[in-house]
HTML snippet that shows the backbone in 3Dmol.js (N, CA, C, O; Angstrom):
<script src="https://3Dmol.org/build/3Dmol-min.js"></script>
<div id="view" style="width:600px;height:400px;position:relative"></div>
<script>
const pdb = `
ATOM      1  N   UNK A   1      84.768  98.630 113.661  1.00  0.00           N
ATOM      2  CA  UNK A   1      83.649  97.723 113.424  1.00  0.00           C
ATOM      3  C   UNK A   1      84.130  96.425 112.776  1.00  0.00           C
ATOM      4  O   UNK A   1      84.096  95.324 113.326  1.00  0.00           O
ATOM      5  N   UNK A   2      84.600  96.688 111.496  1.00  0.00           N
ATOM      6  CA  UNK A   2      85.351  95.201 111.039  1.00  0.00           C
ATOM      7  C   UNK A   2      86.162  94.118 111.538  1.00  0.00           C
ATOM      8  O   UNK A   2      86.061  92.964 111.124  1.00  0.00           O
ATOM      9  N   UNK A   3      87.401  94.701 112.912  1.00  0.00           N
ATOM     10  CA  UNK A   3      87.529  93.625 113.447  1.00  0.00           C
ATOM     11  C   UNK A   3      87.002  92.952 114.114  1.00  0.00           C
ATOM     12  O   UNK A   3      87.039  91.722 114.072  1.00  0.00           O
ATOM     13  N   UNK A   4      86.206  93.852 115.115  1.00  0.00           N
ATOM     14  CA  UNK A   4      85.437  92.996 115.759  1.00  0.00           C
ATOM     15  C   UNK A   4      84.815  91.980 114.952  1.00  0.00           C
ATOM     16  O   UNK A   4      84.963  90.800 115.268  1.00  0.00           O
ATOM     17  N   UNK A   5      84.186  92.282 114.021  1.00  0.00           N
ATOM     18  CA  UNK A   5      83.215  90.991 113.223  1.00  0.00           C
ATOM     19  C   UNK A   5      84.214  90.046 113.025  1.00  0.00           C
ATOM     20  O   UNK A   5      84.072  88.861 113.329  1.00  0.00           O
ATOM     21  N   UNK A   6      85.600  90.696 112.342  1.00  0.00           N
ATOM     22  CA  UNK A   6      86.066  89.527 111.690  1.00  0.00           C
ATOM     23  C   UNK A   6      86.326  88.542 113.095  1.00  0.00           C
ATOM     24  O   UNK A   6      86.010  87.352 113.067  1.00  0.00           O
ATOM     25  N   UNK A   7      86.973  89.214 114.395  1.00  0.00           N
ATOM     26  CA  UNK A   7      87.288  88.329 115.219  1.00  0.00           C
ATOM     27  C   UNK A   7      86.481  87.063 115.561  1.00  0.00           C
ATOM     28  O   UNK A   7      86.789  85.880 115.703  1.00  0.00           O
ATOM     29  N   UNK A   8      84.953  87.984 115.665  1.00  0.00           N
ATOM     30  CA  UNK A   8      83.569  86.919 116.424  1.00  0.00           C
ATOM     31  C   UNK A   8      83.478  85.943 115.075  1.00  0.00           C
ATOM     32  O   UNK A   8      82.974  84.840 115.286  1.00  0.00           O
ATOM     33  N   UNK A   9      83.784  86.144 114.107  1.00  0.00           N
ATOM     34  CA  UNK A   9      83.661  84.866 112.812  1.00  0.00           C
ATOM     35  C   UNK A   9      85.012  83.900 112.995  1.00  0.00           C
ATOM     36  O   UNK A   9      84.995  82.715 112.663  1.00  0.00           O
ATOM     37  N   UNK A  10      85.840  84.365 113.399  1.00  0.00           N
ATOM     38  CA  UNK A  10      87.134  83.515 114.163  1.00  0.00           C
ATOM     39  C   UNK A  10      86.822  83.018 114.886  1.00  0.00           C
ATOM     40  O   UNK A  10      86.566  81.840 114.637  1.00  0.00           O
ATOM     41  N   UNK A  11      86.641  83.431 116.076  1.00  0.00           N
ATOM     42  CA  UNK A  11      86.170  82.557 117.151  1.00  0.00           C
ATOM     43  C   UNK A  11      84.677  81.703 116.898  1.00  0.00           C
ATOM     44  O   UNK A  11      84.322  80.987 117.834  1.00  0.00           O
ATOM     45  N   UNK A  12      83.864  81.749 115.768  1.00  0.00           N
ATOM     46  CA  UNK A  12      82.831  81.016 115.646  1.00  0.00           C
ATOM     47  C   UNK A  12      83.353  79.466 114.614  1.00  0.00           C
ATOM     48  O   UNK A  12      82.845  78.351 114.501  1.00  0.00           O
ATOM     49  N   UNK A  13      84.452  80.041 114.077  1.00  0.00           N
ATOM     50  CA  UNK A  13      85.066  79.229 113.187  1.00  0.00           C
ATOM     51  C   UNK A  13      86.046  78.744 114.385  1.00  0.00           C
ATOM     52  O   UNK A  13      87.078  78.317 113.866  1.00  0.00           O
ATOM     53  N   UNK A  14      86.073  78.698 115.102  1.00  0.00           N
ATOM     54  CA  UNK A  14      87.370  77.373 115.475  1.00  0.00           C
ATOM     55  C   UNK A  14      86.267  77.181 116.858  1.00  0.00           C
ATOM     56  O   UNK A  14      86.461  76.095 117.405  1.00  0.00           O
ATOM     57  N   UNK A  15      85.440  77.806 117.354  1.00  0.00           N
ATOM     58  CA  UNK A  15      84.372  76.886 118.084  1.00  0.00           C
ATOM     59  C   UNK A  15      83.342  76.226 117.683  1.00  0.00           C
ATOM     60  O   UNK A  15      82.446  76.026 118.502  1.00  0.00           O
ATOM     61  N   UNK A  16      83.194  75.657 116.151  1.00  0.00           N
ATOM     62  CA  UNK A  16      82.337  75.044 115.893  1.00  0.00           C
ATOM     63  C   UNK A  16      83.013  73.791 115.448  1.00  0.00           C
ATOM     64  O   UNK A  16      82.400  73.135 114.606  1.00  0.00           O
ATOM     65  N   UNK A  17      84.187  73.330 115.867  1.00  0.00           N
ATOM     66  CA  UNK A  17      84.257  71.920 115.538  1.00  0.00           C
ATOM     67  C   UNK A  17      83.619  70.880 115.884  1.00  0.00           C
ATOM     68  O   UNK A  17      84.020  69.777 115.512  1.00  0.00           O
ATOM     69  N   UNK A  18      82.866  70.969 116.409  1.00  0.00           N
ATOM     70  CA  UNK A  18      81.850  69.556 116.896  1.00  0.00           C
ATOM     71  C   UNK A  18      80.606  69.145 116.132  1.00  0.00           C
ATOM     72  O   UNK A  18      80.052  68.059 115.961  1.00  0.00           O
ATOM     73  N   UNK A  19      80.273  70.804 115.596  1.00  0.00           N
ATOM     74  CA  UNK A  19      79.131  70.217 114.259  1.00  0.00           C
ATOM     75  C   UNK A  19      79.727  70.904 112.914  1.00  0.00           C
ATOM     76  O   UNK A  19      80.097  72.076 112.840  1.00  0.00           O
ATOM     77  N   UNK A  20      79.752  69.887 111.798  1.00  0.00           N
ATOM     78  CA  UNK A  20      80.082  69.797 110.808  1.00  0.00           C
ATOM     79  C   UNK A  20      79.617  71.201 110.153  1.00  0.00           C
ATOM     80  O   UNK A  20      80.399  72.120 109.909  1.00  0.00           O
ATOM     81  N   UNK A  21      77.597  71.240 109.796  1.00  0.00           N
ATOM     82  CA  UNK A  21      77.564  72.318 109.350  1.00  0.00           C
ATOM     83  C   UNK A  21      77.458  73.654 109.631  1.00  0.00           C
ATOM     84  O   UNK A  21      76.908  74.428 108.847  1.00  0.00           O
ATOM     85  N   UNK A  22      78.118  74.134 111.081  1.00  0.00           N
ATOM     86  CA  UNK A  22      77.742  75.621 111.305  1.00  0.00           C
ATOM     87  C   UNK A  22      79.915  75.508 110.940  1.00  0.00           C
ATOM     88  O   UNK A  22      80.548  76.402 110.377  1.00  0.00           O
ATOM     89  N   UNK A  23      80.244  74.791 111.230  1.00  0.00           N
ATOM     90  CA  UNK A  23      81.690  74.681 110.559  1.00  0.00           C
ATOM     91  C   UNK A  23      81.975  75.254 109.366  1.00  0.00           C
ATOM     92  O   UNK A  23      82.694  76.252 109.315  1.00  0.00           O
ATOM     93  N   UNK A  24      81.490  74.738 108.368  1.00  0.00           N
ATOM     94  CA  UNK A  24      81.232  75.203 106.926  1.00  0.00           C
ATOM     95  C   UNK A  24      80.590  76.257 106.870  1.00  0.00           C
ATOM     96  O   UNK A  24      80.845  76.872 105.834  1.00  0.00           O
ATOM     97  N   UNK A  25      79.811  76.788 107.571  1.00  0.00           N
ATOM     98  CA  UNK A  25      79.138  78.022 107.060  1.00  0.00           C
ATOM     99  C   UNK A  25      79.732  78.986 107.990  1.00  0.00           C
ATOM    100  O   UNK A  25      79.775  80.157 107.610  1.00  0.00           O
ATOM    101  N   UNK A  26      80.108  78.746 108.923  1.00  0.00           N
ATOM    102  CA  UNK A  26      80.964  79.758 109.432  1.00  0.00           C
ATOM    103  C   UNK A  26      82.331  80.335 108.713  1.00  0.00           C
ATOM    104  O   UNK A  26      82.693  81.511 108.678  1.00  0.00           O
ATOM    105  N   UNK A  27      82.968  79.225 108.171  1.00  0.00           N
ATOM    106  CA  UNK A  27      84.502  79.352 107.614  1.00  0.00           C
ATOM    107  C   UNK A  27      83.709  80.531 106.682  1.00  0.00           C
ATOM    108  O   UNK A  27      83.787  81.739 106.908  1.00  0.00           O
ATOM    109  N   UNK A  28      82.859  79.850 105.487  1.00  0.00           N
ATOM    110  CA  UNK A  28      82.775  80.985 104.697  1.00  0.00           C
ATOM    111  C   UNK A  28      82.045  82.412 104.700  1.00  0.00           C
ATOM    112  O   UNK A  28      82.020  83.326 103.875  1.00  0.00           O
ATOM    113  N   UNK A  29      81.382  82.211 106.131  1.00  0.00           N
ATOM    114  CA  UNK A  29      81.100  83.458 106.539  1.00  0.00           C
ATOM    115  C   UNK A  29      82.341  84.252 107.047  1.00  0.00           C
ATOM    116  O   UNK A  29      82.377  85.438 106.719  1.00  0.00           O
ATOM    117  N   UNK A  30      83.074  83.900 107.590  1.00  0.00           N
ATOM    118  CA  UNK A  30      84.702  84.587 107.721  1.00  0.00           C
ATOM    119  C   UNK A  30      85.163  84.887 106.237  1.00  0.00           C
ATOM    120  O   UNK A  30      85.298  86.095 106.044  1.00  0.00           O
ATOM    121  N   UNK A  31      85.394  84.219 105.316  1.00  0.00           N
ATOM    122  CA  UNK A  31      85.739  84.538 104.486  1.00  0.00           C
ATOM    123  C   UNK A  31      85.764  85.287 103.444  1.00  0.00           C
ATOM    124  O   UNK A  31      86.643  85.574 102.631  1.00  0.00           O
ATOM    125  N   UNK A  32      84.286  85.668 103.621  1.00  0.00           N
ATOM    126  CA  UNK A  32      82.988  86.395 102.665  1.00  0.00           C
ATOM    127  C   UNK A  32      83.544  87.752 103.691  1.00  0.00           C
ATOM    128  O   UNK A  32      83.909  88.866 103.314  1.00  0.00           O
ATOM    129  N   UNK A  33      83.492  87.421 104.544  1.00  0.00           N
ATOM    130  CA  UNK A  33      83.632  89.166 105.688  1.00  0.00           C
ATOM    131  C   UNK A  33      85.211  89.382 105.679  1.00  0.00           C
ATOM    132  O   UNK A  33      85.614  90.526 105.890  1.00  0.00           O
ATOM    133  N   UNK A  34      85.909  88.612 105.506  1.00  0.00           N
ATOM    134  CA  UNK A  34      87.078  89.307 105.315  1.00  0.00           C
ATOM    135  C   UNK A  34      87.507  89.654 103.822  1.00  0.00           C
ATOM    136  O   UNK A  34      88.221  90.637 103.623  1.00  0.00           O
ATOM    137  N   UNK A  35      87.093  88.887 102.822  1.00  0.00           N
ATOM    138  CA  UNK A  35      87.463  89.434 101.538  1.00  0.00           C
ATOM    139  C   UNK A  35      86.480  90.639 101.207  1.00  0.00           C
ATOM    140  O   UNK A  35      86.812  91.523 100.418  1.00  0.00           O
ATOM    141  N   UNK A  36      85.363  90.626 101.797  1.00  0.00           N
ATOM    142  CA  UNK A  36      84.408  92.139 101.781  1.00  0.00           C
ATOM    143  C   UNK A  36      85.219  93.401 102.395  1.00  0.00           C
ATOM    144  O   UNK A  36      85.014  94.543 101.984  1.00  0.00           O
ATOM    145  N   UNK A  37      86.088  93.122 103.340  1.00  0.00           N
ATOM    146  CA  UNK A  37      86.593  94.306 103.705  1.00  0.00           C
ATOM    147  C   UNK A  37      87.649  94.654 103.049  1.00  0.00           C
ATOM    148  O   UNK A  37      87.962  95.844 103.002  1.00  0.00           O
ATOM    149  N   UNK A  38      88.551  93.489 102.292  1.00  0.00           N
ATOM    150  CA  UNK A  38      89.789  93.606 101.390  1.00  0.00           C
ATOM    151  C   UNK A  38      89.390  94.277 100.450  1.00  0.00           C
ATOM    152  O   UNK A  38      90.054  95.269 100.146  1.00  0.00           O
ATOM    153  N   UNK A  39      88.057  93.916  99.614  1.00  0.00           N
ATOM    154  CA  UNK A  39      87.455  94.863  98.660  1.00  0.00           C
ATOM    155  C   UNK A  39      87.553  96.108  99.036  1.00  0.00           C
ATOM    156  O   UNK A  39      88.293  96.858  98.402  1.00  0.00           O
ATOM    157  N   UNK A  40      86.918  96.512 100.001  1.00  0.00           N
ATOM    158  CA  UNK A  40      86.483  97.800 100.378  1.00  0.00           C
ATOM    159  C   UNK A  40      87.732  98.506 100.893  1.00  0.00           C
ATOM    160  O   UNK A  40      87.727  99.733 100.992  1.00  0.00           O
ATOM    161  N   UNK A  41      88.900  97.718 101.257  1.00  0.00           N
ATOM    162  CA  UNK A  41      90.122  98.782 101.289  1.00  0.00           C
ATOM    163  C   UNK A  41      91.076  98.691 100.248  1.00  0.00           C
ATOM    164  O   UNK A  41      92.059  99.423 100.357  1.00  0.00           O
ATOM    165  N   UNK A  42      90.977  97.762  99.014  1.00  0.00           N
ATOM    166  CA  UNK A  42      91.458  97.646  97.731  1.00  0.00           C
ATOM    167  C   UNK A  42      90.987  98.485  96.908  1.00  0.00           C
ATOM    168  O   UNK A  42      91.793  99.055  96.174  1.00  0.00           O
ATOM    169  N   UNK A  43      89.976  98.707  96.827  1.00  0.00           N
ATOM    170  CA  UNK A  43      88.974  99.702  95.355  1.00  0.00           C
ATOM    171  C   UNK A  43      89.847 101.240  95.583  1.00  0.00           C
ATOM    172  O   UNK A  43      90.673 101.596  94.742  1.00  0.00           O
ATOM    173  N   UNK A  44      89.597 101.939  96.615  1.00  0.00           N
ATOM    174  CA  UNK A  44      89.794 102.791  96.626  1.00  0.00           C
ATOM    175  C   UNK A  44      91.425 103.117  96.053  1.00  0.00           C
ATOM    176  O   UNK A  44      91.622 103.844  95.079  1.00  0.00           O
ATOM    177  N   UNK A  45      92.316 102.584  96.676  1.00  0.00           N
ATOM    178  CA  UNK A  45      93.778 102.031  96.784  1.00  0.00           C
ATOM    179  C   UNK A  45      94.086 101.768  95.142  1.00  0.00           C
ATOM    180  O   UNK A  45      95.176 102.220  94.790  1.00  0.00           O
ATOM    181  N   UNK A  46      93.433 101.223  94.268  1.00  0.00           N
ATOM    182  CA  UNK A  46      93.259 100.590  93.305  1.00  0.00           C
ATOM    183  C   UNK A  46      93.180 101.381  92.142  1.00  0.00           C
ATOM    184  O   UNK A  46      93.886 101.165  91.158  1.00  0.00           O
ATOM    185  N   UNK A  47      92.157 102.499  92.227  1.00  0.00           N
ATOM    186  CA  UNK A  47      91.710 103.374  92.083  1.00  0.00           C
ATOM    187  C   UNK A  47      92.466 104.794  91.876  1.00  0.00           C
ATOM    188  O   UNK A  47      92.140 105.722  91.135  1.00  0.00           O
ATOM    189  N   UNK A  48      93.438 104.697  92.646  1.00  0.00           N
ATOM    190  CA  UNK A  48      94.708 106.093  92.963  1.00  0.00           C
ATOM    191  C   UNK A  48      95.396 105.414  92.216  1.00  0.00           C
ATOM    192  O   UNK A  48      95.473 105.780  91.043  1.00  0.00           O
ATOM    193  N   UNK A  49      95.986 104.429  92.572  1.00  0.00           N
ATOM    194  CA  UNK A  49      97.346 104.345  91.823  1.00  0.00           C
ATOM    195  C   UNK A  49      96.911 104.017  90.139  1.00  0.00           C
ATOM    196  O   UNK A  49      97.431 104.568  89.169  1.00  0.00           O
ATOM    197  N   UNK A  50      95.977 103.122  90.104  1.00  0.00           N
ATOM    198  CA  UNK A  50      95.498 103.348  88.312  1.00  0.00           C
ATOM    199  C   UNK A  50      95.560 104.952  87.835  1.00  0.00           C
ATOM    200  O   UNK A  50      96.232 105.388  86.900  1.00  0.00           O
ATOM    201  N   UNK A  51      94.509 105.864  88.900  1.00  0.00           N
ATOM    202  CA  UNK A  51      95.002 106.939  88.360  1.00  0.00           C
ATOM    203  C   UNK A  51      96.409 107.318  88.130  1.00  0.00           C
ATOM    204  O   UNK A  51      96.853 106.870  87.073  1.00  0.00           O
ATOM    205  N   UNK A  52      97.129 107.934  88.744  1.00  0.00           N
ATOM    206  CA  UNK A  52      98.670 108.063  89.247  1.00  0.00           C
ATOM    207  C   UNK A  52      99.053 107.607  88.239  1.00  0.00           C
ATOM    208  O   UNK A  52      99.424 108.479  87.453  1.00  0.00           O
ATOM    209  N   UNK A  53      99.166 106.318  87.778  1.00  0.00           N
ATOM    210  CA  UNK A  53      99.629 105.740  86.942  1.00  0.00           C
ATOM    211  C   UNK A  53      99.356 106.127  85.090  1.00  0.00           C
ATOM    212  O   UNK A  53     100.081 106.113  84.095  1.00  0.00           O
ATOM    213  N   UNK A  54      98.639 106.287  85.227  1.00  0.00           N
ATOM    214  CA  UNK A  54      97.289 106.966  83.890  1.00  0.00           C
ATOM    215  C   UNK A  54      97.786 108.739  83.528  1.00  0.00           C
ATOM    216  O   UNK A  54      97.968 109.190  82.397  1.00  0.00           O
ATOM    217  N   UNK A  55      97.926 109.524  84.870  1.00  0.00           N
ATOM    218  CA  UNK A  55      98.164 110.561  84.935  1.00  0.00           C
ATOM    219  C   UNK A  55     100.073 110.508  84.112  1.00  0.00           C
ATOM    220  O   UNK A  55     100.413 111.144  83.114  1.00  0.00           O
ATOM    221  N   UNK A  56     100.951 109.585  84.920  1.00  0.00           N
ATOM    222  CA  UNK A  56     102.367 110.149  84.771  1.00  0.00           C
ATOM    223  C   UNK A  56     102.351 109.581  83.104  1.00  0.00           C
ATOM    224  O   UNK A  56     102.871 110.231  82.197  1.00  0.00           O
ATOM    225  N   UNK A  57     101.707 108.353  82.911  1.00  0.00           N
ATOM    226  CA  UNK A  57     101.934 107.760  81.300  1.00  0.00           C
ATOM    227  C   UNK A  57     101.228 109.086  80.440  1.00  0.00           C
ATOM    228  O   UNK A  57     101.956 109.584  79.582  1.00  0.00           O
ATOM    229  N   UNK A  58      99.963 109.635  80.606  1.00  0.00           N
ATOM    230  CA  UNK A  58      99.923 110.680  79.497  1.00  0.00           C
ATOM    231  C   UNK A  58     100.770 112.035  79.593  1.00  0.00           C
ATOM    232  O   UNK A  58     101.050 112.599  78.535  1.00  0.00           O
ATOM    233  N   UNK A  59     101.141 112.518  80.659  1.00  0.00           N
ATOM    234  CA  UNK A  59     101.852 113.426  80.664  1.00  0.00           C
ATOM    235  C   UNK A  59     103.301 112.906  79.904  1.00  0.00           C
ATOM    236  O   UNK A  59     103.815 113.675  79.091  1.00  0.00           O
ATOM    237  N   UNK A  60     103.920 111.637  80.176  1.00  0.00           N
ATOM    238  CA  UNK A  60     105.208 110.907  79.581  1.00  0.00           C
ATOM    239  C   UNK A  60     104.965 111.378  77.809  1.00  0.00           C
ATOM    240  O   UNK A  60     105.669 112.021  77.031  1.00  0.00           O
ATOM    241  N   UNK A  61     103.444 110.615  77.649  1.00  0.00           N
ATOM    242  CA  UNK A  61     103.454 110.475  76.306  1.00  0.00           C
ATOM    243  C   UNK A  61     103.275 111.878  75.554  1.00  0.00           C
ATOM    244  O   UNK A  61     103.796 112.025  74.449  1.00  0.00           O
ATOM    245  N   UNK A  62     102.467 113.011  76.208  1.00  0.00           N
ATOM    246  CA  UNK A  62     102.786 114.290  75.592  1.00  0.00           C
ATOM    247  C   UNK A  62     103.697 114.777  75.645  1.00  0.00           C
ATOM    248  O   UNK A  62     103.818 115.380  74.578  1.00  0.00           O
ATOM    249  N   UNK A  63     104.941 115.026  76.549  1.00  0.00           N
ATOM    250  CA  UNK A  63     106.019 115.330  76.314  1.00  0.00           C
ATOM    251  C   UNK A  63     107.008 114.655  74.573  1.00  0.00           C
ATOM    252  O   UNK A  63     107.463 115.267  73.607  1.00  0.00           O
ATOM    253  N   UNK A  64     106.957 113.122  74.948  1.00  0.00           N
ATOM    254  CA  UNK A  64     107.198 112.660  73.591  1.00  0.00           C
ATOM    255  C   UNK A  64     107.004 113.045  72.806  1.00  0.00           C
ATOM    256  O   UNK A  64     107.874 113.506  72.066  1.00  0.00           O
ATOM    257  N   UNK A  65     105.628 113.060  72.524  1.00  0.00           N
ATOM    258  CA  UNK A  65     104.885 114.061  71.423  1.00  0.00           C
ATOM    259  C   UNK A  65     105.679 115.579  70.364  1.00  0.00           C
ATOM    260  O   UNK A  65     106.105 115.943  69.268  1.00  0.00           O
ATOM    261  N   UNK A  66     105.361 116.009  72.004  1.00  0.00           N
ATOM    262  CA  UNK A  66     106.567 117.761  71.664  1.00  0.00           C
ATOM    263  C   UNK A  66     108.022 117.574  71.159  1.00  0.00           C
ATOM    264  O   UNK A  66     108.534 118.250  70.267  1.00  0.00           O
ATOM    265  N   UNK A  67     108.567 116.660  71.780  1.00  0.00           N
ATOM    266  CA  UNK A  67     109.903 116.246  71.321  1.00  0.00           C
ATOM    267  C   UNK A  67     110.115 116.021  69.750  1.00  0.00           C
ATOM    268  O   UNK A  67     111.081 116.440  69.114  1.00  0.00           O
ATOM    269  N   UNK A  68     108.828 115.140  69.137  1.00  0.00           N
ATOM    270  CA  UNK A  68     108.776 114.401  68.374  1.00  0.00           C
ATOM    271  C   UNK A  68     108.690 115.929  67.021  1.00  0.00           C
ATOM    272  O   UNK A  68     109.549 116.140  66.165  1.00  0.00           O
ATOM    273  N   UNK A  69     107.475 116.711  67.232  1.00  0.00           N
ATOM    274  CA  UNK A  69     107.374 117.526  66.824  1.00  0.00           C
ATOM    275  C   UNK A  69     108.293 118.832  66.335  1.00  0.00           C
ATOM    276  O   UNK A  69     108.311 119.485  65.292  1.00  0.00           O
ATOM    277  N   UNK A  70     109.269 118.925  67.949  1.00  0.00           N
ATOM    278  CA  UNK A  70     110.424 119.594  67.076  1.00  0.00           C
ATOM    279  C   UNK A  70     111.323 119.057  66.132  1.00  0.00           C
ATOM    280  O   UNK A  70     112.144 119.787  65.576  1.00  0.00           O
TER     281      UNK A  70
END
`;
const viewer = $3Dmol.createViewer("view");
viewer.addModel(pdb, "pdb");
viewer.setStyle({}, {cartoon: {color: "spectrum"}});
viewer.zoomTo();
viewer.render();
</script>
C-alpha cells in the first residue's frame, strides 16, 4: 500500500510544475506520507533496540553489583 501512495505523490510532485500551488502542496504531501511511514517503521525498530539495550545494561549492572558484593 505505501509505495504505491508514495509513488502517485511522486509523480504528482514532478507533474505539477506548471502551477505553483498544487506544487507546494503536493511536495509536502509526499513528505508528510513518506516521513509517516518512516515513523511507522522507526517506532517499532526503536522500541527493540531501546529495549535490548535497557535489558543487556541492567543485567551488566547486576552482575557488577554481585561482584561488588563479594
Amino acid at each position: 500500500m505505501y509505495p504505491k501512495v508514495i509513488l502517485r505523490s511522486i509523480g504528482g510532485f514532478f507533474g505539477s510544475f506548471s502551477s505553483n500551488a498544487s506544487f507546494i502542496f503536493s511536495f509536502i504531501f509526499s513528505f508528510f506520507i513518506i516521513s509517516s511511514s518512516f515513523i511507522f517503521f522507526l517506532i517499532p525498530f526503536s522500541f527493540i533496540f531501546s529495549f535490548i539495550f535497557f535489558l543487556r545494561n541492567h543485567s551488566y549492572t547486576q552482575k557488577k553489583i554481585q561482584q561488588t558484593q563479594k
